[in-house]
BAFI-3210 file (N, C-alpha, C; in Angstrom, 3 decimals, decimal comma, padded with zeros to 6 digits):
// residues 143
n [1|2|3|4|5|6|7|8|9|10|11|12|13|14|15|16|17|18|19|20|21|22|23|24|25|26|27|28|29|30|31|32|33|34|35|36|37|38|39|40|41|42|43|44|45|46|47|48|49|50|51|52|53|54|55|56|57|58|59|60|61|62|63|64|65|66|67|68|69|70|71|72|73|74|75|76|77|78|79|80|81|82|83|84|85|86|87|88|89|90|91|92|93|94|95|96|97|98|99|100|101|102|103|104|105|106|107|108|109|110|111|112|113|114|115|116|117|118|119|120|121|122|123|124|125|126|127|128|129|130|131|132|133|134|135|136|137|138|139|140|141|142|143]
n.u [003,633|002,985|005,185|004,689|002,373|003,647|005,236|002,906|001,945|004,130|004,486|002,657|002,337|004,948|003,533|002,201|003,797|004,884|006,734|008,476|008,105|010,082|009,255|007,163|008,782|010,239|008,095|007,531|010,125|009,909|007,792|009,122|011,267|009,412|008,362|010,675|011,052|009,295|010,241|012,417|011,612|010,674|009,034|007,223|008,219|005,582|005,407|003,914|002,622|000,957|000,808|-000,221|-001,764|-002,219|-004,238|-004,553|-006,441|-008,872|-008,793|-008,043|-009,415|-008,137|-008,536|-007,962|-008,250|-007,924|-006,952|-007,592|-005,865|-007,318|-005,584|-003,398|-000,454|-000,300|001,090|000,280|001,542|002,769|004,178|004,976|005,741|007,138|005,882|003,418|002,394|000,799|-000,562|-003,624|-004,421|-006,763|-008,397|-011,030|-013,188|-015,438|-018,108|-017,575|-017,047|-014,768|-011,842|-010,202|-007,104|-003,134|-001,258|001,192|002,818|004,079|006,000|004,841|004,923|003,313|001,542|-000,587|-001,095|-002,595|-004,437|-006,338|-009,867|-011,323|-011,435|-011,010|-012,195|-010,763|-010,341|-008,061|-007,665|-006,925|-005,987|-005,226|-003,945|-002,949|-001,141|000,024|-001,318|000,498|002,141|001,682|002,882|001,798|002,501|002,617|003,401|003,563|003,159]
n.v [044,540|042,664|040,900|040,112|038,477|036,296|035,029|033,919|032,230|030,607|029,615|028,162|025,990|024,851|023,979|022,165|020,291|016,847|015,341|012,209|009,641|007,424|005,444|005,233|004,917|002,570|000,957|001,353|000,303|-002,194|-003,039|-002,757|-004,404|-006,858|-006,443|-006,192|-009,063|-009,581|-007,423|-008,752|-010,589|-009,248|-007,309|-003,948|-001,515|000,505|004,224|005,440|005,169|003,953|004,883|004,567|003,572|000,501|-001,955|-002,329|-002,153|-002,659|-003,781|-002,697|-002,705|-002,152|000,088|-000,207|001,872|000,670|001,072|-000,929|-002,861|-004,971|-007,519|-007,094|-007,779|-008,122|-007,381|-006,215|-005,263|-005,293|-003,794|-003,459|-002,385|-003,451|-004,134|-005,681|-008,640|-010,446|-010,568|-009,807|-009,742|-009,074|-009,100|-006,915|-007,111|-004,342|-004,767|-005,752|-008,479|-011,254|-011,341|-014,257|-014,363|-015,186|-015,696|-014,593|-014,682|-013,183|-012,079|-009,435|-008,784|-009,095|-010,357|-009,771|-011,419|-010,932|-011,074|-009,329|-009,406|-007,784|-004,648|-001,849|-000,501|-001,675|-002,838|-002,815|-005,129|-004,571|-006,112|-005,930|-009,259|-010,255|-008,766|-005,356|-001,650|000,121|001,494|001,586|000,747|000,313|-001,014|-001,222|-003,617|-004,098|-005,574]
n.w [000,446|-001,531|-000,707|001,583|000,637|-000,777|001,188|002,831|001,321|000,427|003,038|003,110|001,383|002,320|004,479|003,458|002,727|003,705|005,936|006,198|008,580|010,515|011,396|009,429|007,279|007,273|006,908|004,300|003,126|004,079|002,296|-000,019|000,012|-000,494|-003,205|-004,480|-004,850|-006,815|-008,729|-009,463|-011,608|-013,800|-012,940|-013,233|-010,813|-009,232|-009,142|-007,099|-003,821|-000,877|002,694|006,112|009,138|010,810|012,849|016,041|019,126|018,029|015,198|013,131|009,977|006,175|003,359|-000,139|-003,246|-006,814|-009,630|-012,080|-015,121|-017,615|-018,940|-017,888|-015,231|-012,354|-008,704|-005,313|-002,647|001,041|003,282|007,103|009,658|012,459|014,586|013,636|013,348|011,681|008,900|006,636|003,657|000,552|-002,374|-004,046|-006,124|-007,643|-006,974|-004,765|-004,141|-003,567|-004,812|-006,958|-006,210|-005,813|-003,843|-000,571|002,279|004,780|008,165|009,629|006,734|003,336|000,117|-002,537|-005,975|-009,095|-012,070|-013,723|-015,484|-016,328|-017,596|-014,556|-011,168|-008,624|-005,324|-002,652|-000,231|003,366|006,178|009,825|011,501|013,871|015,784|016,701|016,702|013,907|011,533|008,064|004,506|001,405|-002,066|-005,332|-008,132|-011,948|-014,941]
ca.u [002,435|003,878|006,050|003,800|001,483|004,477|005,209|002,351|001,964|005,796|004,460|001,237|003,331|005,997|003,373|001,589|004,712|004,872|007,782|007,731|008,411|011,009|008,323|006,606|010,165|010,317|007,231|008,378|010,994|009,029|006,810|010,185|011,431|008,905|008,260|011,878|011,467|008,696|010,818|013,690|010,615|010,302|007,340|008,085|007,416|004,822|006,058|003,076|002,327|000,029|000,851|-001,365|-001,520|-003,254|-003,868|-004,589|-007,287|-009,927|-007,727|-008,260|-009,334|-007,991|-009,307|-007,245|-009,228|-006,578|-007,377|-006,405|-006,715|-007,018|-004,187|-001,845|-000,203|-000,096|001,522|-000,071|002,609|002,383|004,907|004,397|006,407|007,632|005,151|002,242|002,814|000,363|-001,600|-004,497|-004,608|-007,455|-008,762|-012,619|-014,198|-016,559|-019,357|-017,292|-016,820|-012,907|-011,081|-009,138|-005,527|-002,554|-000,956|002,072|002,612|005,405|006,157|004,742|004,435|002,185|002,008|-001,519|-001,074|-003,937|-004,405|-007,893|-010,065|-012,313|-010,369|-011,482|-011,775|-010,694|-010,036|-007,014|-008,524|-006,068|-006,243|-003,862|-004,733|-001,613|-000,051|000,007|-000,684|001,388|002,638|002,127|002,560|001,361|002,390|002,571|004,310|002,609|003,628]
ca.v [043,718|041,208|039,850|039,117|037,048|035,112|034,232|033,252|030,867|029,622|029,163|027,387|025,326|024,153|022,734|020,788|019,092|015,632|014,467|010,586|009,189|006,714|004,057|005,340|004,825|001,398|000,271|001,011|-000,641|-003,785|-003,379|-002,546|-005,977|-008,053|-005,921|-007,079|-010,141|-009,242|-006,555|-009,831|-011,350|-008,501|-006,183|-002,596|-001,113|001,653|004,949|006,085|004,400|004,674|004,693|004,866|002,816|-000,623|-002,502|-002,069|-003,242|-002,783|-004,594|-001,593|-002,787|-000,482|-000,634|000,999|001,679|000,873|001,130|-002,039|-002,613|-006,589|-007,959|-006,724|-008,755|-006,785|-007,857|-005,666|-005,345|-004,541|-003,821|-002,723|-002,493|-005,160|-004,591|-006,221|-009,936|-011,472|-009,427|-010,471|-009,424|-009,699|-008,130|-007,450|-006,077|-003,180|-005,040|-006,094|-009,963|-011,253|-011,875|-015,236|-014,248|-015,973|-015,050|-014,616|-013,992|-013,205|-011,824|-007,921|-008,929|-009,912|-009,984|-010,474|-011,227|-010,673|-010,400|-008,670|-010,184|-006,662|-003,033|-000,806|000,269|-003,078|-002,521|-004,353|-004,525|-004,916|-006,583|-006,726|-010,259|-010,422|-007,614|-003,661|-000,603|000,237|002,251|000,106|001,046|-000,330|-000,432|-002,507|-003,720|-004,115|-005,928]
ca.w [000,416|-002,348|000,024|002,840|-000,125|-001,179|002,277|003,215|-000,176|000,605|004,603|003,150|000,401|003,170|005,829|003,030|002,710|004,793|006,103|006,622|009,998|010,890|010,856|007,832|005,881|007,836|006,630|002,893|002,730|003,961|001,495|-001,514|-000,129|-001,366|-004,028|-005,276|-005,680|-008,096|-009,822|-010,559|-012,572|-014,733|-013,017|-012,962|-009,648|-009,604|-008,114|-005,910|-003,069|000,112|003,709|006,919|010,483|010,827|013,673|017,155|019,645|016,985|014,466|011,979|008,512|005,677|002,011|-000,729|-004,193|-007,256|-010,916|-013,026|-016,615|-018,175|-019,656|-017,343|-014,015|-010,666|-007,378|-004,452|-001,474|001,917|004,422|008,128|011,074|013,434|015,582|012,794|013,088|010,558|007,868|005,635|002,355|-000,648|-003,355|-004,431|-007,352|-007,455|-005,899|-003,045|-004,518|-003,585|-006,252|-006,637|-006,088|-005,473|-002,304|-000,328|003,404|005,692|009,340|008,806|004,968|002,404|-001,662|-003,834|-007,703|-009,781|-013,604|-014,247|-016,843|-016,906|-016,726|-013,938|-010,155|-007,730|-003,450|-001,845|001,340|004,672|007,678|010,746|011,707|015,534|016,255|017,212|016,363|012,917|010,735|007,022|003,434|000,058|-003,256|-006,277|-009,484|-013,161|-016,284]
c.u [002,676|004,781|005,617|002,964|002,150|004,824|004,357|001,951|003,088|005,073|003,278|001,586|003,928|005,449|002,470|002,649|005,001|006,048|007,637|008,620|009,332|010,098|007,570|007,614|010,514|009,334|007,377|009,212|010,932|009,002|008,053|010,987|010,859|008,502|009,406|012,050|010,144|009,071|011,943|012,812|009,934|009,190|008,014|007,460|006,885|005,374|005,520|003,149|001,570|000,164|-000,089|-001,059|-002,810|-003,306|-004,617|-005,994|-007,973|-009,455|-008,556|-008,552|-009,530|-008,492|-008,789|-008,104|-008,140|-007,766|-006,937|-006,983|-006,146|-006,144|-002,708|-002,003|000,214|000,155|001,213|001,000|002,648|003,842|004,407|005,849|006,790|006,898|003,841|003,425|002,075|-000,411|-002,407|-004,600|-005,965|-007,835|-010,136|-012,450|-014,945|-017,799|-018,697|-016,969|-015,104|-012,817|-010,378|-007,972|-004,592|-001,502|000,289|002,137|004,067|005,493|006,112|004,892|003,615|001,708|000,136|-001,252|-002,482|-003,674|-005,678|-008,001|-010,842|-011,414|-011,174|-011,441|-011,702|-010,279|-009,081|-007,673|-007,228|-006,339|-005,263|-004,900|-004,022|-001,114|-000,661|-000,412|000,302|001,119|002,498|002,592|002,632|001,858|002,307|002,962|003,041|003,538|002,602]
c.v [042,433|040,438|039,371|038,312|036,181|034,148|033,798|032,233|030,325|029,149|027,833|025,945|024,090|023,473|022,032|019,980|018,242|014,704|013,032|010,200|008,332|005,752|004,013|004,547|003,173|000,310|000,064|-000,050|-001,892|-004,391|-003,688|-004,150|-006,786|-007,591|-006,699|-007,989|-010,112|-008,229|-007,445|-011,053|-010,293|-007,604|-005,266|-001,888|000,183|002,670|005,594|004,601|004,588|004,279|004,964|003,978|001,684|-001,028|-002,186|-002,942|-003,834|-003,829|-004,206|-002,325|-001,747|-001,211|000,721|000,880|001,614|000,315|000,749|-002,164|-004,621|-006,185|-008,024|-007,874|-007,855|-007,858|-006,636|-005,699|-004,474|-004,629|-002,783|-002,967|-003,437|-005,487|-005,313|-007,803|-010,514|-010,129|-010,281|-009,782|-010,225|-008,602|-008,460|-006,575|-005,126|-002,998|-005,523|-007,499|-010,355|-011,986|-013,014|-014,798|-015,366|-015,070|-015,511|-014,084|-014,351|-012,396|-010,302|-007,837|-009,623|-009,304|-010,450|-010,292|-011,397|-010,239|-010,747|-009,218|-008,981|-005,751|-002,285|-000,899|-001,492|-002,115|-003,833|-003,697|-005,236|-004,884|-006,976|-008,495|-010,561|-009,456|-006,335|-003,222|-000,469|001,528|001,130|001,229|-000,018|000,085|-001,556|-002,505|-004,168|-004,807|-006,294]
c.w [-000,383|-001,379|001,084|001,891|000,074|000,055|002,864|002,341|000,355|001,712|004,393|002,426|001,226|003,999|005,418|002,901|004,068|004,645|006,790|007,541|009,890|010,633|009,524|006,762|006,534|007,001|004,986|002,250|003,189|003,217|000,069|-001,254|-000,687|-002,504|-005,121|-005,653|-006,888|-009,590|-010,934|-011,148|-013,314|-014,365|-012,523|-011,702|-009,216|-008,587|-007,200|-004,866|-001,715|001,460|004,900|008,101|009,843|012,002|014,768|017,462|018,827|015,671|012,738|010,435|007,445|004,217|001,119|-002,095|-005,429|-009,038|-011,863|-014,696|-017,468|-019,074|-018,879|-015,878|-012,903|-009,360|-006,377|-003,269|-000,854|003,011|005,664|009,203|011,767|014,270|014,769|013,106|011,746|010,373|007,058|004,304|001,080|-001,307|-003,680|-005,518|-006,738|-007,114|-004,376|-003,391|-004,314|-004,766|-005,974|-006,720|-006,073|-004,302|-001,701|001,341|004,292|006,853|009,167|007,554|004,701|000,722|-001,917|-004,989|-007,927|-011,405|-013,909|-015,683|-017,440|-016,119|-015,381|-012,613|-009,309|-006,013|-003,579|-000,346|002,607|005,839|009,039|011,326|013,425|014,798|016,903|016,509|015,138|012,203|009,155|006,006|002,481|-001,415|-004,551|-007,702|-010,341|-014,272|-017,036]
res [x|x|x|x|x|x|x|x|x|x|x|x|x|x|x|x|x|x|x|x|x|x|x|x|x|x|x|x|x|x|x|x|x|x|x|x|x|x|x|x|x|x|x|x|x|x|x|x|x|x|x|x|x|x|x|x|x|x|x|x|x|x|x|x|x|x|x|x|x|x|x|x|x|x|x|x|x|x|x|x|x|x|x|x|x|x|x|x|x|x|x|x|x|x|x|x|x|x|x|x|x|x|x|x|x|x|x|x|x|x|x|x|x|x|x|x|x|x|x|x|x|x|x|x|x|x|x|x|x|x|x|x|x|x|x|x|x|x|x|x|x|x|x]
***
């Protein structure tokens, strides 16, 4: 009887684990590109990060919720697939207000900096603006 639990805990264990797609791991290393050139200006690059699809007819807008704290400098970075041509990127506060950024955009990329003047919950909100269907992910550096 112990060993049918365990296996079904190990069986339950093994198919929460998510193996990441060929485009998933595509879209990463988009995003760890432009990331880099923020890491060779000193920002350390955070080790979660959040993947998902954008795009298509509807021209999917995604909205991630990220929890900043004044003083510090954050670069937001997105990579997607080849099939995303242009992306929109911004950031709001906790009423929904965009934040002034400074901004960066490239062919399935795009960077926002931001250094919060009040700590607490901000949205990077994403937009395919041309393209497909995707695969993206997000992540972002701090100093």
């Amino acid at each position: 009887m112990k060993a049918l639990v365990f296996s079904l805990l190990l069986l339950g264990v093994v198919q929460s684990l998510h193996a990441a797609s060929d485009s998933e791991v595509a879209a990463h290393k988009s995003a760890m590109d432009v990331a880099g050139a923020f890491a060779n200006d000193g920002f350390k690059i955070r080790d979660g990060h959040w993947v998902g699809t954008i795009g298509g007819p509807n021209k999917r807008v995604r909205v991630v919720e990220v929890n900043l704290f004044a003083g510090n400098q954050y670069w937001f970075c997105f990579g997607a697939t080849e099939t995303v041509k242009k992306i929109s990127l911004s950031l709001l506060d906790e009423t929904g207000k965009a934040m002034e950024t400074d901004s960066y955009a490239g062919e399935g990329n795009a960077a926002v900096g931001f250094s919060p003047q009040v700590s607490g919950p901000y949205y990077v909100r994403i937009q395919e603006v041309e393209g497909e269907l995707s695969d993206c992910c997000l992540l972002y550096c701090y100093k």
